[in-house]
N, C-alpha and C positions, 0 to 999 in steps of 0.2 A: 772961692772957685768961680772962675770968669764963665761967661757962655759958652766960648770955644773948649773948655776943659771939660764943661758938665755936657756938650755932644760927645767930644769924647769918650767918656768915662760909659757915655750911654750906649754909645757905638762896643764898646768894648764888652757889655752883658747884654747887646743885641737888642738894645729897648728905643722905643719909641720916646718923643720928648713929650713929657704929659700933659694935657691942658688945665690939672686939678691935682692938687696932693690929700688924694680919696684913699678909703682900705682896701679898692681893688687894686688901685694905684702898687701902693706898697705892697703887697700880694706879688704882683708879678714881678716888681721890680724885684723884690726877697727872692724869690723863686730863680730869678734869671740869674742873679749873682752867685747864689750856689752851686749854678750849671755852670757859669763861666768861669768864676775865678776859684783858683784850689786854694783849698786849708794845707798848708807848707808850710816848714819850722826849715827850709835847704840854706835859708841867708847863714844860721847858726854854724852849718857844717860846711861853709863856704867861706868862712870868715869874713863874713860881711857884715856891715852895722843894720842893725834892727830901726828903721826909719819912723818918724811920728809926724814929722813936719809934712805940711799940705803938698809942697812942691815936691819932694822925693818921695811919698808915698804914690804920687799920682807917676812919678817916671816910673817909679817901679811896677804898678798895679796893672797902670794903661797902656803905659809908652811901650814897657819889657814886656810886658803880660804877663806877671808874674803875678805870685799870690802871697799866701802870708800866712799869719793865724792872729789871734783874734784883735790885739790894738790896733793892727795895719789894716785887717779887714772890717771891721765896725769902725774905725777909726777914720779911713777914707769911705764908708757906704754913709757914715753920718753927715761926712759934711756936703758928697751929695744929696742925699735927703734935703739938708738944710737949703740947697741952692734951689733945689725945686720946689719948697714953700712948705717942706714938711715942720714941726714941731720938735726940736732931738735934744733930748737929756744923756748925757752918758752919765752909765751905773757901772759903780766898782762890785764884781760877785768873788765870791771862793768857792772853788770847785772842791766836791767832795773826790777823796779817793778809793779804793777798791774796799778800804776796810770801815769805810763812813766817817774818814775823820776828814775835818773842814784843811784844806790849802793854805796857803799862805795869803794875807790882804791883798788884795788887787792883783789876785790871780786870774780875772779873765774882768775882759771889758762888753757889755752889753749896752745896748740903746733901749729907752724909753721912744716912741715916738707917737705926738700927736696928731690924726687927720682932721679934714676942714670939718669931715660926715661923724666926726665922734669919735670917744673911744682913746684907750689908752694902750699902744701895742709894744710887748716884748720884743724889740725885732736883734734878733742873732745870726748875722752868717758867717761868725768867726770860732763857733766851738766844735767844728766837725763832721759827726754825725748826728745832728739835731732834728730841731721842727723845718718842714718844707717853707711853713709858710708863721710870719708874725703870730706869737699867741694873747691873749685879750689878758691887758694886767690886772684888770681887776675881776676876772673871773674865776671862780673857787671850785667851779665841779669840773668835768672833764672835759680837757679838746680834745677833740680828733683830729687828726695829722695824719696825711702819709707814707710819716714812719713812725706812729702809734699814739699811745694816748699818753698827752698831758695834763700837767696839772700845777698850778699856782698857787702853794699855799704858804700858812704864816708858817715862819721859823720857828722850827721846831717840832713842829707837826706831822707825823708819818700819811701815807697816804688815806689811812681811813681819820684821816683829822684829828689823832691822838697827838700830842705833843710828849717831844724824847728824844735824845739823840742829838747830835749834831752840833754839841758844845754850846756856849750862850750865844743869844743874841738879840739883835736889838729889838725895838716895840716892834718897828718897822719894815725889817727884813723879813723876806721872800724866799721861801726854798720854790725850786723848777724842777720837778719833777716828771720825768720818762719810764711809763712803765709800772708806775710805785715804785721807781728805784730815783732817789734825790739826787741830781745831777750838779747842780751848784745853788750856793745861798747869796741873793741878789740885794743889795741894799740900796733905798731910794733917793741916797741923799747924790743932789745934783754933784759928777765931778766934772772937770775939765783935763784935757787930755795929758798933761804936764806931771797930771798924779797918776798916771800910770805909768813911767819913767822905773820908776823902783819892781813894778812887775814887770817890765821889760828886762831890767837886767838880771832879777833873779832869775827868770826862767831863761833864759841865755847864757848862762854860766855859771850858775850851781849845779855839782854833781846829784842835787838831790831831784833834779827838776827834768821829768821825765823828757822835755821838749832838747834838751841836752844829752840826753843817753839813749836817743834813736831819729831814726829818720822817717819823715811822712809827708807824704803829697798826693790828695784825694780832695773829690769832687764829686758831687750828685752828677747823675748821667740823666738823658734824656726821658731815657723809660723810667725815672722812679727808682732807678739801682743806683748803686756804689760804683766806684772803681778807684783803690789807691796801692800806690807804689810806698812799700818801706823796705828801701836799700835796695836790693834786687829781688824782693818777694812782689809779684804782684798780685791784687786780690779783687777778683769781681763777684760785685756783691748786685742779684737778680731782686728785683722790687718784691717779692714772697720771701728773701732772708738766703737763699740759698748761693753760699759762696764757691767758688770756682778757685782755688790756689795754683799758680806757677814759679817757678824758679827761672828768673831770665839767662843767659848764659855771660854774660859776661859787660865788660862798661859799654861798646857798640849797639848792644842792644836794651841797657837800661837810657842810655839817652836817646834814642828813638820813641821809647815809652813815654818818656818826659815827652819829649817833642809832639807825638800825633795823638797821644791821651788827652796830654793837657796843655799843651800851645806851648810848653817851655823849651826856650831854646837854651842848652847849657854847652861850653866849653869844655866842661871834667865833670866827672861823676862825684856829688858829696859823699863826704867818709864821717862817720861819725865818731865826735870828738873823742866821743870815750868817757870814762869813769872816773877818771882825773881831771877835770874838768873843771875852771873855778876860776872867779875872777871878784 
């Protein structure tokens, strides 16, 4: 990433260019990317290709202002990171699902990163509804976040530090827990971005893979709330938990939504593929 790209990119989450890659540093840069760019899966039900490569992830992120979910979005916030003097490992995790059973490999992409002042940080702005801000990897009791408390523990381990659940796994591996409820199981072996190709396509075109059998495009707001659009449901979410549900009327006004919510300009309204859905 050249200098004129990483202005860019910074221009784009509203950031200043930093003199130090510190943990305030990535705090707010974390913080500001949340606000700006939305967690979207609309490429899927657009029939557009799922990008990984530097130059079209950065047309798409910066140029279009578009968003993503989590390879595109940890996957262009790492390699700015990288350009600005940060430390970045990517980690392959498996998201758990509603019933506690672990995803498929390389179901979500996360960063490791290191600052100059110390410290080894979780940093995620690709899975959603998460931490505000990077959580400290080698800490085992609780963060505080505001959107609640986390926790970093070995695999396998439920929140009061019992081990159980959650299928094998390795010496290594990390569950990220929100809440006492296990969020995804994170493993520390360094990958490169080319391994996640295979969780790009499954979740793209397996009927099983819930980024395929709905639409979502949401973004932390300024105050500390939610606000995301799926299909034409929109849903604001107040920093105290208290949601607000609408029914927009029709595609005129679901891409208006796009467009002044979330900077997205669209042509047509995404339809979702549907339940037959497979490649």
């Amino acid at each position: 990433m050249n200098s004129a790209q990483v202005d860019a990119y910074l221009r784009r989450i509203g950031a200043e260019h930093p003199a130090w890659p510190t943990v305030d540093v990535l705090r707010e840069l974390h913080l500001r990317h949340l606000r700006a760019v939305p967690f979207e899966n609309l490429s899927i039900h657009l029939g557009e290709e799922v990008p990984l490569g530097e130059k079209e992830l950065l047309d798409k992120i910066v140029r279009r202002r578009r968003g993503g979910f989590c390879y595109e979005l940890n996957g262009s916030f790492g390699r700015l990171l990288k350009a600005l003097g940060f430390d970045v490992t990517l980690l392959a995790a498996r998201v758990y699902g509603k019933e506690g059973e672990l995803g498929v490999p390389f179901d979500h992409l996360a960063l490791l990163v290191r600052t100059v002042d110390g410290g080894d940080w979780l940093t995620d702005v690709g899975f959603g509804a998460h931490s505000h801000y990077p959580l400290a990897l080698g800490e085992r009791g609780e963060q505080r976040d505001p959107a609640g408390v986390f926790r970093v523990v070995e695999a396998g381990a439920d929140a009061a530090g019992v081990h159980g659940g959650g299928g094998a796994a390795e010496a290594e591996d990390l569950d990220v827990l929100w809440e006492g409820k296990p969020q995804y199981r994170l493993e520390l072996r360094p990958r490169a971005l080319d391994d996640f190709r295979v969780g790009v396509w499954w979740n793209s075109t397996s009927p099983s893979s819930h980024f395929v059998r709905s639409l979502v495009c949401s973004r932390l707001t300024e105050d500390g709330g939610r606000v995301t659009l799926s299909g034409s449901r929109l849903t604001e979410t107040a920093p105290g938990g208290q949601k607000a549900v609408s029914e927009l009327a029709g595609d005129k006004e679901v891409l208006e939504v796009y467009r002044e919510r979330f900077g997205i300009e669209l042509d047509r309204v995404p339809t979702v593929r549907g339940e037959g859905a497979g490649g």
